[in-house]
Backbone as a ProteinNet text record, in pm:
[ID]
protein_1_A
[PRIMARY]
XXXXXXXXXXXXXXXXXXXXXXXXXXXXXXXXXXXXXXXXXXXXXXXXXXXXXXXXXXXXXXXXXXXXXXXXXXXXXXXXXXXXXXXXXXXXXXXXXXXXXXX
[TERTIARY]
-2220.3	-2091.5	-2030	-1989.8	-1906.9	-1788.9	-1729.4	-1637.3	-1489.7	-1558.3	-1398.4	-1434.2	-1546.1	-1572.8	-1507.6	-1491.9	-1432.9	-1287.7	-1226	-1115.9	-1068.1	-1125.4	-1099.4	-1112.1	-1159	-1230.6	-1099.7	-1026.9	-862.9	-792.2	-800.8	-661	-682.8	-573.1	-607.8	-459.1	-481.8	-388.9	-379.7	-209.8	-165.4	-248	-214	-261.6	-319	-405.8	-459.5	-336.4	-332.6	-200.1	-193.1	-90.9	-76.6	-52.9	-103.4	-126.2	39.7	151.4	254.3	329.9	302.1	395.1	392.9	509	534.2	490.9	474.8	351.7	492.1	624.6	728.4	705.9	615.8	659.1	545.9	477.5	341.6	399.7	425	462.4	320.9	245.3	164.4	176.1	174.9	192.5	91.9	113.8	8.6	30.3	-86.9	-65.3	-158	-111.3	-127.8	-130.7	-306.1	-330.9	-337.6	-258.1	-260.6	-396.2	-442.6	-547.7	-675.9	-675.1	-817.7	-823.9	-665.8	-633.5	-710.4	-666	-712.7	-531.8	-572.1	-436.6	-529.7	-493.2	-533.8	-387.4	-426.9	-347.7	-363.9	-271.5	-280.1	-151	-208	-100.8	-100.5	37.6	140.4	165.1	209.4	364.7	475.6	505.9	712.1	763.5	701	808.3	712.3	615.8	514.5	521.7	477.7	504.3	411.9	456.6	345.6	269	251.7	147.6	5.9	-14	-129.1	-179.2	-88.9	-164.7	-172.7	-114.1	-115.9	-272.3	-259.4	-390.6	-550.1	-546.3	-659.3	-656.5	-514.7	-592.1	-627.2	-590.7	-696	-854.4	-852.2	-967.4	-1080.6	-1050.1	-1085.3	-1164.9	-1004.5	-1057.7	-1122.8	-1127.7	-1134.8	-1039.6	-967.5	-838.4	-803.2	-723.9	-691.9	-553	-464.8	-336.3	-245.6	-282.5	-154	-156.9	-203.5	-157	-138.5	-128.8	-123.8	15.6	128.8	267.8	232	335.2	336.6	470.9	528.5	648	669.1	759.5	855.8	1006.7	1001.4	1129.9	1147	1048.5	1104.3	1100.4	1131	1119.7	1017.6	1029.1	867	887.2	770.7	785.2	708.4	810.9	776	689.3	602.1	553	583.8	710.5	778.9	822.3	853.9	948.5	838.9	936.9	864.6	903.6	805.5	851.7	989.8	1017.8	1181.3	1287.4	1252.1	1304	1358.9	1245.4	1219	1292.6	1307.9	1363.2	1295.5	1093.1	1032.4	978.1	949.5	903.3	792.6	735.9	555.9	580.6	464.5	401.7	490.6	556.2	613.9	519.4	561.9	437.8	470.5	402.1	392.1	290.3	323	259	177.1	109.5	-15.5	-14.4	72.9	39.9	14.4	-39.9	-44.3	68.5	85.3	216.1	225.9	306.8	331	436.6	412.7	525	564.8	702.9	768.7	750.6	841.4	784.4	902.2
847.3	893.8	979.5	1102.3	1199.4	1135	1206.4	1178.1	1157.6	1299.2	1377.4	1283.8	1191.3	1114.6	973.1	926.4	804.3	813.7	937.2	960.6	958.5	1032.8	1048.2	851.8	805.7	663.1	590.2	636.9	536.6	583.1	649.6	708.7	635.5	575.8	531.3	651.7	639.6	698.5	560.1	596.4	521.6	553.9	659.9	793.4	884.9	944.4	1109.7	1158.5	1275.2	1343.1	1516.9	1479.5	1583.7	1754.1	1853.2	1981.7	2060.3	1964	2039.8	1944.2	1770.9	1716	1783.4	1756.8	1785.9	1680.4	1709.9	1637.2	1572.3	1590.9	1523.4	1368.9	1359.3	1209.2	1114.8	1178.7	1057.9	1018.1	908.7	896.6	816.7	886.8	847.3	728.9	616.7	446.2	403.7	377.6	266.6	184.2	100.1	-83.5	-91.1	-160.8	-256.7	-402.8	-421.9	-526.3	-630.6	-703.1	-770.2	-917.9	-921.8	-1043.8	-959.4	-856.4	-735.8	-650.7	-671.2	-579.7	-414.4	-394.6	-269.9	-171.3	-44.5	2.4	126.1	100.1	186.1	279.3	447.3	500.6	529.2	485.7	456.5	550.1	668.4	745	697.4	665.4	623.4	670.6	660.1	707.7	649.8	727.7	662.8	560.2	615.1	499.9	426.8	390.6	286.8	207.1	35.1	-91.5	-78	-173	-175.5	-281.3	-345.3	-446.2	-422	-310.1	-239.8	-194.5	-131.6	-156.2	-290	-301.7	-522	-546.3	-549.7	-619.4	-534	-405.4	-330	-326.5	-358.4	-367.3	-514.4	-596.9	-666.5	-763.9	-668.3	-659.9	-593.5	-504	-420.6	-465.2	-596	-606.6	-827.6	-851.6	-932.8	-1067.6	-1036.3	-1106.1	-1168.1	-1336.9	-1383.1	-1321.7	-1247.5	-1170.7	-1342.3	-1469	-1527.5	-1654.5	-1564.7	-1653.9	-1509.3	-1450.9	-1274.5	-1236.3	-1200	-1127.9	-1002.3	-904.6	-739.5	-723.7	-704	-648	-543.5	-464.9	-349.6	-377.9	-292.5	-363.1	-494	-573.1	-740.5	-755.2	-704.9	-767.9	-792.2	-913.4	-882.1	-839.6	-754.5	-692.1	-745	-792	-802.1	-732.9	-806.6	-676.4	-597.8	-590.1	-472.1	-389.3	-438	-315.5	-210.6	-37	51.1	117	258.7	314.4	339.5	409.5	480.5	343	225.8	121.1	70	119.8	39.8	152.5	249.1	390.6	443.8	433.2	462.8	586.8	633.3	785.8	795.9	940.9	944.6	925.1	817.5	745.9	642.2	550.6	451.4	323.6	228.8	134.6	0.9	-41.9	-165.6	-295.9	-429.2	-496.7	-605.3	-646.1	-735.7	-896.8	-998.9	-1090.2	-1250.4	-1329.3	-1413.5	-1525.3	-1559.2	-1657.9	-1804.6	-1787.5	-1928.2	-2032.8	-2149.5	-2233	-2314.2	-2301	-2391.3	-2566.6	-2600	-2762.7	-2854.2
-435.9	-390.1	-500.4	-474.1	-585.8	-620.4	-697.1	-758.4	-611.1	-554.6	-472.2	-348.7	-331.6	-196	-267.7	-389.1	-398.6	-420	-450.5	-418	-317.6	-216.8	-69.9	6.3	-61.9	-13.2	-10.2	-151.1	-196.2	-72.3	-19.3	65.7	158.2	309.2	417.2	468.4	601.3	686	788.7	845.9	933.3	1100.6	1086.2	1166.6	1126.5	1256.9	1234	1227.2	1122.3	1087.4	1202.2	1240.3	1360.3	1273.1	1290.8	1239.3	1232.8	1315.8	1281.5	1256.3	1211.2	1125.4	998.2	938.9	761.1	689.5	572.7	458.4	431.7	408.4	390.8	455.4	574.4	657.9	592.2	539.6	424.9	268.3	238.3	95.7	-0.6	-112.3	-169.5	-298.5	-255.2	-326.9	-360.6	-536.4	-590.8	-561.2	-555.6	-545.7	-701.4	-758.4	-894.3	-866.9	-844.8	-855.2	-976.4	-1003.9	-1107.9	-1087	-955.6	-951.5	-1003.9	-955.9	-911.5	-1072.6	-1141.6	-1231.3	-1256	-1125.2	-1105.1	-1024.5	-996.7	-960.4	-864.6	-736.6	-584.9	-549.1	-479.9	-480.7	-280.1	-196.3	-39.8	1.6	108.7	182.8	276.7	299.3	447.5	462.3	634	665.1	660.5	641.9	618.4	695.2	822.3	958.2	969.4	912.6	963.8	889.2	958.4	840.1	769.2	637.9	561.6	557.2	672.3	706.5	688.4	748.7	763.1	633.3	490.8	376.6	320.5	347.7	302.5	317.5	448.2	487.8	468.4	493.5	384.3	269.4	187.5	14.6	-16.3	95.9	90.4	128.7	246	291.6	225.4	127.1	64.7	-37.6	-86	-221.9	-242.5	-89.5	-87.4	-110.5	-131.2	-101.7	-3.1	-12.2	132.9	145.8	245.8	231.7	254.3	281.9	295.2	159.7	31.4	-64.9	-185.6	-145.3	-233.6	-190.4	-234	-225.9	-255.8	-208.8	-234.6	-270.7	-395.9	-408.2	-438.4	-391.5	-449.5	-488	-680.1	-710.5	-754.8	-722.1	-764.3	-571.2	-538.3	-372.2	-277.4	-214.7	-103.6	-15	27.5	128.2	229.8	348.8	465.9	528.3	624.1	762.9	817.9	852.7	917.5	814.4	702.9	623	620.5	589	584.2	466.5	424	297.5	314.8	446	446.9	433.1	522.6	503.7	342.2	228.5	137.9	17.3	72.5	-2.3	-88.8	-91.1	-190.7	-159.8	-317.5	-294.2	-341.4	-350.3	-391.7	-554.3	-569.2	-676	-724.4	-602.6	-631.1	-643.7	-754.4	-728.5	-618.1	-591.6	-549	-625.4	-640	-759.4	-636.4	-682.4	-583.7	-697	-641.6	-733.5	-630.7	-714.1	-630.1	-596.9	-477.7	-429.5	-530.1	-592.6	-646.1	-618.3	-599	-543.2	-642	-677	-773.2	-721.8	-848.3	-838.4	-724.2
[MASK]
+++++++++++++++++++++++++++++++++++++++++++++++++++++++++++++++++++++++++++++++++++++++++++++++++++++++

């Protein structure tokens, strides 16, 4: 695999991107895995949840998604929330850590 095919490999789309949406409605987000300690770069769309990267970075990376949190900010992010929801812009991160339960 080249270089420009494992690049192309990081990206997922929500959608096929329509030829007269604007590149404005995709926002490009790291996830920083702190289990994987690795850092993946995933284009969304804006109005779409971010369930759907949830659950491919960790399908991806082998991960079970219901003991793994995703925050932005210090916050978790729900299934439904979206980038526009979340007010993030391109090369905002998101952190991948695992759920811990106090005593």
């Amino acid at each position: 695999m080249t270089s420009n095919d494992q690049l192309l490999a990081q990206y997922i789309k929500s959608e096929a991107v329509d030829s007269n949406e604007s590149t404005d409605s995709f926002v490009n987000l790291k996830v920083r895995d702190y289990v994987k300690n690795q850092e993946t770069v995933y284009k969304v769309k804006r109005t779409k949840p971010l369930n759907k990267l949830m659950q491919v970075h960790c399908d991806r990376n082998g991960l079970n998604i219901h003991v793994i949190n995703f925050l932005f900010d210090g916050i978790r992010i729900k299934n439904d929330y979206t980038p526009d929801y979340l007010k993030m812009e391109n090369d905002d991160c998101i952190d991948v850590v695992v759920h811990q339960r106090g005593c």
